[in-house]
C-alpha positions in Angstrom: 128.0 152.7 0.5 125.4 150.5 0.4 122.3 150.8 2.1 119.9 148.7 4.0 117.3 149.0 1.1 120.1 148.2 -1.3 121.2 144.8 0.6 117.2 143.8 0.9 117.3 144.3 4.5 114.0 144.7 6.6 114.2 147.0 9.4 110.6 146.2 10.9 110.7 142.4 12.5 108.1 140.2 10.7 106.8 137.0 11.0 105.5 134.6 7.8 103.2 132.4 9.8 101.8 129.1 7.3 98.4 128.0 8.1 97.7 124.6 6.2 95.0 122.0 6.4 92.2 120.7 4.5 89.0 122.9 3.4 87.0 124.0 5.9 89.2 122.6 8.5 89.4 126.0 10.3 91.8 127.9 9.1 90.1 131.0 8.8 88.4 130.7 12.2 92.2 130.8 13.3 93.3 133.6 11.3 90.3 135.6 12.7 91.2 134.6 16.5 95.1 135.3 15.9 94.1 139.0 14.6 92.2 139.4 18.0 94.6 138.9 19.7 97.5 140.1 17.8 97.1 143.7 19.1 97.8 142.5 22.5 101.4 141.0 21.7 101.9 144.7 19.7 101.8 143.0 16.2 100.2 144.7 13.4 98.6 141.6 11.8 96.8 141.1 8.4 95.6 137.4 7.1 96.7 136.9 3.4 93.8 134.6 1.7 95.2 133.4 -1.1 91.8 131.9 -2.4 90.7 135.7 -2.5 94.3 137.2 -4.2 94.3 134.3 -6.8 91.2 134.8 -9.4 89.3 131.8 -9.9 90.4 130.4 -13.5 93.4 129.9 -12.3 92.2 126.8 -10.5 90.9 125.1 -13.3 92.6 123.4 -16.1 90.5 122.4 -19.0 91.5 120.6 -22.3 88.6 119.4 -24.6 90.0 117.3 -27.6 87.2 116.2 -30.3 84.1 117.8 -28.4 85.0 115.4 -25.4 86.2 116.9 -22.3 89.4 114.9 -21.2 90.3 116.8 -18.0 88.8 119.3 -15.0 90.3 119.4 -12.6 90.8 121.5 -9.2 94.1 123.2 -7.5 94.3 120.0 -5.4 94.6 117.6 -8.3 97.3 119.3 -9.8 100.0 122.2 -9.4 99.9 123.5 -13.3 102.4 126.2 -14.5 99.9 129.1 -14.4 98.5 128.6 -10.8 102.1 128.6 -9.4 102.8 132.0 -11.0 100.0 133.4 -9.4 101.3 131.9 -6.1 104.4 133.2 -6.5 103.1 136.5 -7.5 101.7 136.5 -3.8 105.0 135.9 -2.0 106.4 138.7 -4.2 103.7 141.2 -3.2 104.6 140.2 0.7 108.3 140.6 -0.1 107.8 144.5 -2.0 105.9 145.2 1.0 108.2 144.2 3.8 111.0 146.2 1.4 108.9 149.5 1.7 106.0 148.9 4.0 105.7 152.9 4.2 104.5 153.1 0.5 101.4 151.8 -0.7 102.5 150.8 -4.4 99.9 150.3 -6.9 99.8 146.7 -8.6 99.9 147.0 -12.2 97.7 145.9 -14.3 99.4 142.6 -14.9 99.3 141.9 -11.7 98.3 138.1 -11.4 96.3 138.3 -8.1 93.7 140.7 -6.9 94.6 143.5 -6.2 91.9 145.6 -4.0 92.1 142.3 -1.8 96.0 143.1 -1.5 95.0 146.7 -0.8 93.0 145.7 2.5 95.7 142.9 3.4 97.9 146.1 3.6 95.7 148.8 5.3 95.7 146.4 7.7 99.0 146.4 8.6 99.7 150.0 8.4 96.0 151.4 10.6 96.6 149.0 13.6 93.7 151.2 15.3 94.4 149.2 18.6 98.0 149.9 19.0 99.7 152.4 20.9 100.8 155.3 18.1 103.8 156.1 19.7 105.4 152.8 19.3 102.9 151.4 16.5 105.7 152.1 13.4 108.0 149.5 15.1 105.7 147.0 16.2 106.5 143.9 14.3 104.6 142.8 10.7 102.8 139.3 11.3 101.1 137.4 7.8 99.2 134.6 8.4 99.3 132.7 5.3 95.7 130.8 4.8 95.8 128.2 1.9 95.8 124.3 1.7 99.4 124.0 1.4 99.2 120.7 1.1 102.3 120.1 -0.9 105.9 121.1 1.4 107.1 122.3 -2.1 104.7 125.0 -1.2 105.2 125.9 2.0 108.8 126.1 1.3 108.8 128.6 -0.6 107.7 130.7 1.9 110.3 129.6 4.1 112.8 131.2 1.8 111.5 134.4 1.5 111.5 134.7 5.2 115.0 132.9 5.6 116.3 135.5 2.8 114.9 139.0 4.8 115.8 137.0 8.3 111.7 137.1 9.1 110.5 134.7 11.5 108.9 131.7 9.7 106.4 129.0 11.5 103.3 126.6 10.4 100.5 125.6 12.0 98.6 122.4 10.7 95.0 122.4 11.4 94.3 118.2 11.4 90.3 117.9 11.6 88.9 114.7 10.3 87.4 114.2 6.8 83.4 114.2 8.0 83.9 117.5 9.6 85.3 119.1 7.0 83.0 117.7 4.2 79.8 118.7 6.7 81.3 122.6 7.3 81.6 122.8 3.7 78.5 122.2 2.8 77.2 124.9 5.3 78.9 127.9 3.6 77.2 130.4 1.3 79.7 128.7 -1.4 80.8 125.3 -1.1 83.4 123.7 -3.0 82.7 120.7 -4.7 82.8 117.5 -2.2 85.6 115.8 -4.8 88.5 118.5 -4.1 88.0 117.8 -0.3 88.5 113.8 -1.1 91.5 114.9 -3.7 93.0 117.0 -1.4 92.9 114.0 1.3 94.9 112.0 -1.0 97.6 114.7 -1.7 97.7 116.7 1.6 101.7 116.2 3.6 101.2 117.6 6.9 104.6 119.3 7.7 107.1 117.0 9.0 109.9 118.3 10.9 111.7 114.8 10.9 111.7 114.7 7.2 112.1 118.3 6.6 114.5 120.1 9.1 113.0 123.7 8.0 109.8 122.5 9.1 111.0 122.5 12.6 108.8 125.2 13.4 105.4 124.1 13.8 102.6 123.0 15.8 99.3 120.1 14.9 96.1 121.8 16.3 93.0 118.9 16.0 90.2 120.9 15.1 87.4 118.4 14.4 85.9 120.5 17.4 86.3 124.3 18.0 89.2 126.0 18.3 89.8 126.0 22.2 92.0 128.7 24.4 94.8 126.5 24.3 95.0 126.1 21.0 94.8 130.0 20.4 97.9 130.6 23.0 100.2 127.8 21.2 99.7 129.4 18.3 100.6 133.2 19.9 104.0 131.4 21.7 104.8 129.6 18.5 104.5 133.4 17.0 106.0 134.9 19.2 108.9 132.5 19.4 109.4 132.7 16.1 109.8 136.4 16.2 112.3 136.4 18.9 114.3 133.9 16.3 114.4 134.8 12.7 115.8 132.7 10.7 119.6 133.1 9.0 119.8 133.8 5.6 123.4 132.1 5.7 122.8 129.7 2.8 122.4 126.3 4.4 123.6 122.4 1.5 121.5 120.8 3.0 118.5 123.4 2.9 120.1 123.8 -1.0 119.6 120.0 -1.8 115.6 119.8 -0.1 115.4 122.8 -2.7 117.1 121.3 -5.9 115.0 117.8 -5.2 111.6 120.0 -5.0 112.7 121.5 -8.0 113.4 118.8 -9.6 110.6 117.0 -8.4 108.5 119.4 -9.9 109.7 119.2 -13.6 109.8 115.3 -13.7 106.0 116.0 -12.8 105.4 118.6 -15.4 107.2 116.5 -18.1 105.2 113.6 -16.9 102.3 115.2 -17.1 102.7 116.4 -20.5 103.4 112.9 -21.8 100.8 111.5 -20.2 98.5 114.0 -21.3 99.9 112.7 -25.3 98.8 109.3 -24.3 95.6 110.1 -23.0 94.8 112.0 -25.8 95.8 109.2 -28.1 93.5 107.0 -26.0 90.2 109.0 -26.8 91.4 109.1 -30.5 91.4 105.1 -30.7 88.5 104.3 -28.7 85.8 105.5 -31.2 83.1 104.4 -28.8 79.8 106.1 -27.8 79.7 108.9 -25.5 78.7 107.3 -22.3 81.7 105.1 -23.0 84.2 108.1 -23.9 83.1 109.8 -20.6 83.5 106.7 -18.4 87.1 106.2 -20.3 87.7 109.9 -19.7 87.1 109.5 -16.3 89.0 106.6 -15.7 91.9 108.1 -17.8 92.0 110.8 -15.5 91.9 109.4 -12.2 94.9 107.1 -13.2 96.8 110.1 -14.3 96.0 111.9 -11.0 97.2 109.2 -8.9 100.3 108.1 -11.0 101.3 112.3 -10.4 101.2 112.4 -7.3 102.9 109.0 -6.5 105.5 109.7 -8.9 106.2 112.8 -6.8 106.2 111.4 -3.8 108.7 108.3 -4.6 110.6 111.0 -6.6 111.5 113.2 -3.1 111.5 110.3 -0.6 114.1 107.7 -2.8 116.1 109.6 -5.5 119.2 110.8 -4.4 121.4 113.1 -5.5 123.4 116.4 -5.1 122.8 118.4 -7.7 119.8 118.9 -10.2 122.0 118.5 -13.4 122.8 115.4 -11.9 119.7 113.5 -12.9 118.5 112.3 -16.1 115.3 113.8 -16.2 114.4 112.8 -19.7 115.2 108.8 -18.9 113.3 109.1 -15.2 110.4 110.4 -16.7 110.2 108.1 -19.7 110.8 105.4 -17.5 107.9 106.7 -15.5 105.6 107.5 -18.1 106.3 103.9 -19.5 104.6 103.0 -16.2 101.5 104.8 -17.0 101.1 103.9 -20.5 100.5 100.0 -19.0 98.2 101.5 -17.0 96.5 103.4 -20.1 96.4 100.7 -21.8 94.8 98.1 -19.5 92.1 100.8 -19.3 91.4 101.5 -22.9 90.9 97.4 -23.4 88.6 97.2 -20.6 86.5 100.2 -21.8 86.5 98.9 -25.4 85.4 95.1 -24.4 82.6 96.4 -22.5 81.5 97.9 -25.3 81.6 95.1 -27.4 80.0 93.3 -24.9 76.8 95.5 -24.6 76.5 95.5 -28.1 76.6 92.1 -28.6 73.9 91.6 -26.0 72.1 94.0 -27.9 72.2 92.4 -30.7 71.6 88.9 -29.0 68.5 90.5 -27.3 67.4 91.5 -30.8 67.0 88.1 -32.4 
C-alpha cells in the first residue's frame, strides 16, 4: 500500500508566496514585516533569499577571446545554463523539506546553493518561538520567495512545485519607481552596480494574470514610499487566501502549453545566444583595431546582443503558436533569428571600423 510519503504528499499545509520587483524596491522590508506578523495568523514563516543561497559567480558570465573581454554581464542581462541550476537547486531544497520537514538533512557537498543559509531558512520554520507548542507541529509552512523574478519563466516554476504538492501559491509585485530604487541602492553597505538596476528595467514582466491564468494570484503594492499597514494586511489575506485554496495538481493543457512555450522559449534563446556569441566573436577577430576601438565595439556588440535576447523571447511567447514543443523548428526559428542579428553585427562592425579610419586619417592630415 502506498503511503503518503510514497505518493509525494505533504501533510503540513504550506504556502510558496513570490515576492518580485526590481532591486531595492522593498522586498525584503516586506519579507521582514510578513515574518512579524506571521506568528499571529499561526504560520511558521521563514524568508528564502535566493541572493544569499546562490554564491556569487554564478551571476557572472565572462568570456575573454584574444586578451579582450567580450562579455560581463549580470543575472538580469541573461538567464545562462549554470545560474538556473542553482535556481532550481533552491526549489528542490523547498520541495525535500516540505517532504520531511521533521528531518534536518544535510546538503552535500555538491550542493549548488549555500548551505548554512539553507540551515537558518529551516530553523526557522521548525523553532517558531512565538507559537503555541501544543498546536505549533500543524501550523501551516509559509516561504516567502525574495528574488527579482523578473522573467514569468521564473516564477512559474515555482508555481509547479506548489501545484504538484497542492501548496498554496501567490505573488506579490513590489512596483516602486526607477529613482527610488537606484537612490536606496546606493545607501546599502553593498550596492549593486547602477547598470543591472537599468537592465533589469528593461527585462522585468510584472505578473499578469490576463496573460497568464496561473498568475491569478497576486497583488501590485507601489512602494516608491514605505510599506504602509494596508499594504502589510493585503499581503496577510492574499496569504491566507491562498492557504485556504491550494492549488490542484490535476494536470491542467492549457497550464501544459504556457509550460512547453517557456520551455521552448528558453532553448530558441540559448541557441541564439550561442550563435550570436560565434558572430560576435568573429567580429573582434576582423576588426583588428586599437583597443579603445575593440572596447567601444565590444560594448556595442554586447548591448545589441542583450536586447536582440530578450526581444526575441518576448515575440517568441507572445506570437508563436503551437501545441506541442516538437512541433517547432527550432533550428530554422533561431537561424532565422540570428540572421536578424548578424545585420545588426554587421552595421556595427562598419561603423566601428570607419571611425577608425576616419581618426587616423585626421591624424595623418593633422601631421602634414
Amino acid at each position: 500500500m502506498a503511503t503518503e510519503e510514497d505518493a509525494g504528499v505533504v501533510r503540513v499545509p504550506a504556502c510558496l508566496c513570490v515576492l518580485c520587483g526590481l532591486p531595492a524596491a522593498g522586498k525584503s522590508s516586506l519579507a521582514l514585516a510578513v515574518l512579524n506578523a506571521a506568528a499571529q495568523h499561526g504560520w511558521r514563516a521563514t524568508v528564502v533569499p535566493y541572493d544569499d543561497l546562490i554564491p556569487e559567480h554564478a551571476f557572472h558570465t565572462r568570456v575573454v577571446e584574444d586578451g579582450v573581454k567580450l562579455q560581463e554581464m549580470v543575472k538580469t542581462v541573461e538567464l545562462t545554463i549554470n545560474w538556473k541550476s542553482h535556481r532550481q537547486a533552491v526549489l528542490q531544497c523547498i520541495e525535500q523539506f516540505l517532504k520531511k520537514p521533521e528531518v534536518l538533512v544535510e546538503l552535500p557537498s555538491s550542493c549548488q546553493i549555500n548551505s548554512a543559509v539553507w540551515k537558518q531558512c529551516t530553523q526557522a520554520l521548525l523553532q517558531p518561538e512565538a507559537l503555541d507548542r501544543s498546536w505549533a507541529d500543524r501550523a501551516a509552512f509559509l516561504f516567502l520567495l525574495d528574488d527579482n523574478f523578473y522573467y514569468p519563466s521564473m516564477r512559474y516554476e515555482v508555481y509547479q512545485l506548489a501545484r504538484k504538492y497542492s501548496l498554496g501559491f501567490c505573488q506579490v509585485h513590489l512596483q516602486c519607481d526607477l529613482e527610488s530604487c537606484i537612490s536606496r541602492n546606493q545607501s546599502r553597505d553593498k550596492p549593486i552596480p547602477t547598470e543591472v538596476i537599468l537592465e533589469m528595467v528593461k527585462r522585468l514582466e510584472p505578473p499578469n494574470p490576463q496573460k497568464n491564468s496561473w498568475e491569478i494570484n497576486s497583488v501590485l503594492l507601489n512602494t516608491t514610499d514605505n510599506l504602509s499597514k494596508c499594504d502589510i494586511q493585503k499581503v496577510m489575506e492574499l496569504i491566507s487566501s491562498s492557504l485556504r485554496t491550494p492549488l490542484s495538481p490535476i494536470e491542467d493543457n492549457t497550464e501544459q502549453k504556457e509550460a512547453d512555450r517557456l520551455k521552448c522559449a528558453t532553448s530558441v534563446v540559448h541557441q541564439a545566444d550561442q550563435a550570436c556569441r560565434r558572430l560576435i566573436s568573429e567580429a573582434m577577430k576582423t576588426a583588428r583595431a586599437p583597443p579603445d576601438h575593440m572596447r567601444s565595439l565590444a560594448t556595442q556588440l554586447n548591448e545589441s546582443k542583450a536586447t536582440f535576447l530578450h526581444n526575441l523571447r518576448k515575440q517568441f511567447i507572445q506570437e508563436v503558436s503551437f501545441t506541442q514543443e516538437e512541433d517547432i523548428d527550432v533550428e530554422r526559428v533561431v537561424k532565422r533569428a540570428v540572421d536578424v542579428f548578424d545585420h545588426e553585427r554587421k552595421e556595427i562592425l562598419l561603423r566601428i571600423i570607419n571611425d577608425f579610419l576616419n581618426s587616423r586619417f585626421n591624424c595623418i592630415k593633422s601631421e602634414k
